[in-house]
N, C-alpha and C positions, 0 to 999 in steps of 0.2 A: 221229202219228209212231210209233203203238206199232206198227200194223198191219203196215207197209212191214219192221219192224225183227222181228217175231216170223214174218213169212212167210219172210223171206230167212235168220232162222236157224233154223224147222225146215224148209226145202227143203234150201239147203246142208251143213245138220249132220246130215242122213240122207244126204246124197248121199256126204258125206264117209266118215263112219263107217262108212257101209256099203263102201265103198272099202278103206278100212282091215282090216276084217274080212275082205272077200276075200283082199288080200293076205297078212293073218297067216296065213290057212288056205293057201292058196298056198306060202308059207314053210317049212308042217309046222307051225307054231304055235298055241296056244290065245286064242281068243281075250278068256275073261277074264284071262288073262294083260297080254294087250294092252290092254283097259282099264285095268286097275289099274295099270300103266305112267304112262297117262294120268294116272290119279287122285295117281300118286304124285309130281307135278310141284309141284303147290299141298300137299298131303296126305303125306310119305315114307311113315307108315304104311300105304297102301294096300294096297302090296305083301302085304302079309301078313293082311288083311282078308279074302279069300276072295270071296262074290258080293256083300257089300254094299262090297268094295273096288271090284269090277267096277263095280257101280251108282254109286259114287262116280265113279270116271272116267268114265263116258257125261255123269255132271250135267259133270262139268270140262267135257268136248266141248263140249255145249249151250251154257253157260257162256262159253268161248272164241269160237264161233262169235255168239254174243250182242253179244259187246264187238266181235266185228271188222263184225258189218252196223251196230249203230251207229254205229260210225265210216263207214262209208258212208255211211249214209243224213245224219247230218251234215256230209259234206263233200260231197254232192251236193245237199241243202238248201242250203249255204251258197254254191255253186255251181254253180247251174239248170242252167249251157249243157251241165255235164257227162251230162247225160242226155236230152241229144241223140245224144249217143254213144254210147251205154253196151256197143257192144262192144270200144271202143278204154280205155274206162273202167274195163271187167271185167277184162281181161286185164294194162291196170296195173295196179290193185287185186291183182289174184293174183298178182301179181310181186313186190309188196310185200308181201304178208301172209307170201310165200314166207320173204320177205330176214328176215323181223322172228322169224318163225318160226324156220324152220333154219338163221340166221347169228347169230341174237341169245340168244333164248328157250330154246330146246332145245339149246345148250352153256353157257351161262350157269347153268345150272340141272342138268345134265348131266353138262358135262363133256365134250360128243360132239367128238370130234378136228375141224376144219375142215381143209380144204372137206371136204365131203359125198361118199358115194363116187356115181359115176358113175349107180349103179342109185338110188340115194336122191335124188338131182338131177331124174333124170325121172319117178318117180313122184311126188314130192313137188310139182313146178313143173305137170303134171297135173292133181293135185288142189286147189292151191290156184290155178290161173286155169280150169278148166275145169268143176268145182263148188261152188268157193267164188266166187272174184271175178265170174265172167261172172254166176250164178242172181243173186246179190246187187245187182250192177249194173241187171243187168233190172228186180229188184225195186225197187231204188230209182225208177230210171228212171219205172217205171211210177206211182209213188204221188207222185214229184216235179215230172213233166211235168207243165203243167197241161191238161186235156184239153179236144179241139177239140171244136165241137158245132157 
């Protein structure tokens, strides 16, 4: 189980991050700025940490993306037929990590106004079914299926 669950979170959490990173530079923005953001979720102090705050938010990332393929990969263990599907699988998956994220997690902790603005809906829903849930999905998919010979 470790295999499925450390592939699906450094593919998705480079895919992600690096995402993220684009967009902060896009923005005008720093991007250890934006990790430390990150870092400062679990951590307040980060913010003020400089590059080992930086470095602490990327572990947060890894971290985060950790907890959400294991939850994949055990609910597609716990239920095979779903990776038969894993593109109908991936893109729920990312719908939910979406909801859990930027409806729960990141106001809850935050304080971020709900709903989300329009520009933060579709980059966000992007990123978490098109390099989070789908890569994830795959990966379980492929390590759950049992294979033909």
């Amino acid at each position: 189980m470790f295999r499925p669950i450390a592939t699906a979170t450094a593919i998705s959490g480079t895919l992600d991050i690096l995402f993220a990173m684009i967009l902060t530079l896009l923005f005008g923005r720093q991007i250890g700025n934006m990790l430390r953001f990150v870092g400062s979720g679990p951590f307040p102090a980060a913010t003020g940490m400089g590059t080992a705050g930086a470095i602490l938010g990327l572990v947060v990332h890894f971290a985060l993306m950790a907890i959400m393929a294991t939850v994949l990969v055990l609910i597609v263990r716990a239920r095979p037929q779903l990776a038969d599907t894993p593109l109908r699988t991936g893109l729920a998956y990312g719908v939910l990590t979406y909801f859990v994220m930027n409806w729960l997690v990141v106001p809850l902790r935050f304080g971020t106004p709900l709903p989300p603005k329009a520009l933060s809906v579709a980059t966000q829903l992007f990123a978490h079914i098109v390099l989070v849930g789908l890569p994830m999905s795959y990966i379980a998919a492929r390590y759950v299926k049992p294979r033909e010979r």
